[in-house]
Backbone bond lengths (Angstrom), bond angles and torsions (degrees), N, CA, C in turn:
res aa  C-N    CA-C-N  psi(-1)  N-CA   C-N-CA  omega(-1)  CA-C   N-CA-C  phi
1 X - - - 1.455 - - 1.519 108.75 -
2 X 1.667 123.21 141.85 1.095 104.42 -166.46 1.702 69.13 -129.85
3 X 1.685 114.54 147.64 0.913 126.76 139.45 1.476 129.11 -138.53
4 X 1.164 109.74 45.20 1.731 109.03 139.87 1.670 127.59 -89.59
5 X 1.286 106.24 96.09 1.578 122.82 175.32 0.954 124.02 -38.14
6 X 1.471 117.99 -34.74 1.544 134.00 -149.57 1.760 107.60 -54.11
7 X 0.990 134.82 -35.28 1.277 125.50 176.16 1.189 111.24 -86.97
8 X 1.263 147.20 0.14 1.788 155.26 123.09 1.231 111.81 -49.07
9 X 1.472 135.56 -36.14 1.624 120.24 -157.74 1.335 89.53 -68.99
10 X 0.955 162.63 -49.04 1.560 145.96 -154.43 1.301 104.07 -59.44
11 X 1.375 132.09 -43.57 1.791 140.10 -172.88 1.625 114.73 -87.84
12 X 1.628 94.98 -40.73 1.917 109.54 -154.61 1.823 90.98 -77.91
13 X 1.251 111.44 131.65 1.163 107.83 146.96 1.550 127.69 -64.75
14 X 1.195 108.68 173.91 1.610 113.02 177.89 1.153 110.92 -69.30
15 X 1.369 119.25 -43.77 1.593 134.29 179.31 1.895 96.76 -53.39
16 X 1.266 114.82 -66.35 1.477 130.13 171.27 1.638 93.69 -17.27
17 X 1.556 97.52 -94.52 1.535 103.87 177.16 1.569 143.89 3.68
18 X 2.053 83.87 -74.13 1.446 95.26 176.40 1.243 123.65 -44.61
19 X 1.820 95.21 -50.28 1.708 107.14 -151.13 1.363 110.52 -92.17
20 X 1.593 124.41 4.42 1.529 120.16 120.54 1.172 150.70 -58.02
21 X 1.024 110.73 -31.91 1.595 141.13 -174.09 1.560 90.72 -78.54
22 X 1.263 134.99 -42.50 1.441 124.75 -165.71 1.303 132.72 -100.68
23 X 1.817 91.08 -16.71 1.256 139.43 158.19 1.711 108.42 -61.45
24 X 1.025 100.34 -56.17 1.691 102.42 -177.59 1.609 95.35 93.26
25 X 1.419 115.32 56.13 1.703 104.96 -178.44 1.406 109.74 -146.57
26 X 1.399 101.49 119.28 1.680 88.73 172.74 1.643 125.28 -56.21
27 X 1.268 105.15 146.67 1.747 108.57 -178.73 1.654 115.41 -110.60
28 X 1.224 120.66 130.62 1.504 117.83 -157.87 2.040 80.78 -115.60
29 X 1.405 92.32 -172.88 1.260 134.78 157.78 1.691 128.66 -22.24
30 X 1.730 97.23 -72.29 1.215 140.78 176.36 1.208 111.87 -62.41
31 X 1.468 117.74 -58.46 1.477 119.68 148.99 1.730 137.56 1.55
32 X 1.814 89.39 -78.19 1.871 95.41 168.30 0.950 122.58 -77.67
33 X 1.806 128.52 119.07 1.430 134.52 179.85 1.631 94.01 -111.25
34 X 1.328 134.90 37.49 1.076 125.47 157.93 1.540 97.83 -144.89
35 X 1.607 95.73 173.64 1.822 101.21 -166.07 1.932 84.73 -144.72
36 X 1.323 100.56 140.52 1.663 109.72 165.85 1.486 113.59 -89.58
37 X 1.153 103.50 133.42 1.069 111.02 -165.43 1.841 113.49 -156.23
38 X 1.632 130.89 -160.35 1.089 109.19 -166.74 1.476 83.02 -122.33
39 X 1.415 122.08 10.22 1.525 125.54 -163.43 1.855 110.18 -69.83
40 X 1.317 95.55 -16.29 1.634 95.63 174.65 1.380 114.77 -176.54
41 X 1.438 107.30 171.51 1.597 110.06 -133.62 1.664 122.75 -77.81
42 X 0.919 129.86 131.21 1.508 123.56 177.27 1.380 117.36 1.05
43 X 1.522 112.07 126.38 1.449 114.86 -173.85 1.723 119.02 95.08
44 X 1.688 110.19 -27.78 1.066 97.97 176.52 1.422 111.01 -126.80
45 X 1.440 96.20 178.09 1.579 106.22 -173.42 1.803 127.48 -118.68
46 X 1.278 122.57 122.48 1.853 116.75 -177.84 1.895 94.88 -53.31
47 X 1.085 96.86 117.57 1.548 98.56 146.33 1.460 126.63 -101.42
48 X 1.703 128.88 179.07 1.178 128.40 -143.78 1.859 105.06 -82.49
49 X 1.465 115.08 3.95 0.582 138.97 -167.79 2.176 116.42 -94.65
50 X 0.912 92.69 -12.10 1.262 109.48 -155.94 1.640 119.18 77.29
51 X 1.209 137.35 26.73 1.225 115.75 -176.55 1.704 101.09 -140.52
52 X 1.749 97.08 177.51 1.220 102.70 -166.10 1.511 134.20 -123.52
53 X 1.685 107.71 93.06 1.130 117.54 -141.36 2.192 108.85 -108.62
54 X 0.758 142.41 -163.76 1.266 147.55 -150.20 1.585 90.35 -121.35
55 X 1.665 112.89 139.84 1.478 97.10 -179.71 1.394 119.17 -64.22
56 X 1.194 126.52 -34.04 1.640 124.56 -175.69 1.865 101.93 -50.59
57 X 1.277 121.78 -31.91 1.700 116.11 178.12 1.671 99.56 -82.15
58 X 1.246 122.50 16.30 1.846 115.95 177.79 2.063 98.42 -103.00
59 X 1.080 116.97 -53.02 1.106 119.42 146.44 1.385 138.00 14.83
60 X 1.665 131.24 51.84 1.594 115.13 -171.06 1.420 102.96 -30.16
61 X 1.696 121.73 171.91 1.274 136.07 156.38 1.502 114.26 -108.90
């Protein structure tokens, strides 16, 4: 199990983070399907999709 994030914090949300970290799961790359950005409004996030969804929907399953 690796949990040093540090080469994710630039991509991983915090939400990302946690729910590895609590998970007990390393988080790669592939992982973040959303990007922060100014594309939409507080609270949410662009996914790869163009749209603008809540971080818990950025989240693989």
């Amino acid at each position: 199990m690796n949990l040093d994030f540090r080469p994710f914090f630039r991509n991983a949300t915090k939400y990302q983070v946690f729910i590895a970290y609590i998970n007990q799961e390393d988080i790669t790359e592939e992982d973040n399907q959303c990007m922060i950005g100014c594309q939409c409004r507080t609270g949410y996030l662009l996914n790869s999709l163009g749209e603008c969804v809540l971080p818990l929907n950025c989240w693989k399953a």
